[in-house]
C-alpha positions in Angstrom: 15.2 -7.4 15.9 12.3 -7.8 18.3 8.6 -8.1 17.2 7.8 -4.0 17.3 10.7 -3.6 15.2 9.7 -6.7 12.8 6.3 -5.7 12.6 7.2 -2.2 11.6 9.7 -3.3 9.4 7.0 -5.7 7.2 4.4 -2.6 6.8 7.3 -0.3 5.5 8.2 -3.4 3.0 4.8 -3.2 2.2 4.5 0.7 1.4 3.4 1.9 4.1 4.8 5.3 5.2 7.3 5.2 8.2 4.7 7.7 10.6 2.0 5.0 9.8 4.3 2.0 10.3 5.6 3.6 13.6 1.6 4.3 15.0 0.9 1.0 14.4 4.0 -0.3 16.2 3.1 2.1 19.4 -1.0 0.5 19.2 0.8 -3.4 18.9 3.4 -2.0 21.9 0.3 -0.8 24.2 -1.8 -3.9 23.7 -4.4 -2.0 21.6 -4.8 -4.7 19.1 -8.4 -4.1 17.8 -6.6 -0.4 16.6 -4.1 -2.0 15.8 -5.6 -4.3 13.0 -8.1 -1.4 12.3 -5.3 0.9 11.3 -3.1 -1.9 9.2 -6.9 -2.4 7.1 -7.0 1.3 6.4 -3.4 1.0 5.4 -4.6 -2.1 3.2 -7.1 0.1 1.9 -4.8 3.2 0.3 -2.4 0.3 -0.9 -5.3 -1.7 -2.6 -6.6 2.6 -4.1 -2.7 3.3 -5.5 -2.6 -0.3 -7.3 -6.3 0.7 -8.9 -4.9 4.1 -10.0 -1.3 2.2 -11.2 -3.4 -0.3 -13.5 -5.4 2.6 -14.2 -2.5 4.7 -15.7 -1.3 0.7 -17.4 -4.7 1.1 -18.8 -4.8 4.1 -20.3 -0.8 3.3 -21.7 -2.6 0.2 -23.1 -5.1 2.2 -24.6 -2.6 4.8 -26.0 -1.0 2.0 -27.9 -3.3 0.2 -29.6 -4.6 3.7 -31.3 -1.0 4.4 -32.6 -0.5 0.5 -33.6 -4.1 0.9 -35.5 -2.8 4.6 -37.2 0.2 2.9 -38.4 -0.9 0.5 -40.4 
């Protein structure tokens, strides 16, 4: 596996959808490294908003709980 195929391999591993994976592979291929990095940060970005959203939802479960723990008693 060369270094494209590594590289696009680790960003689907980490969520990121294959067209997105694959874009950044074609800007690390060409050299464009500077669009490179700035499109793996905006990828970081949408990761870092689904995790706020998941421990959102975990939240809100928590939440859900508690007040049917509390009515049971």
């Amino acid at each position: 596996m060369d270094t494209k195929e590594q590289l696009i391999q680790g960003l689907s591993d980490a969520g990121c959808s294959m067209g997105a994976a694959e874009q950044i592979g074609i800007l690390y291929e060409t050299g464009n490294y500077r669009e490179m990095l700035h499109q793996m940060k905006v990828q970081r970005c949408t990761l870092m908003e689904q995790m706020h959203e998941s421990q959102r939802k975990v939240d809100r479960m928590d939440f859900l709980i508690r007040n049917q723990e509390k009515q049971m008693k």
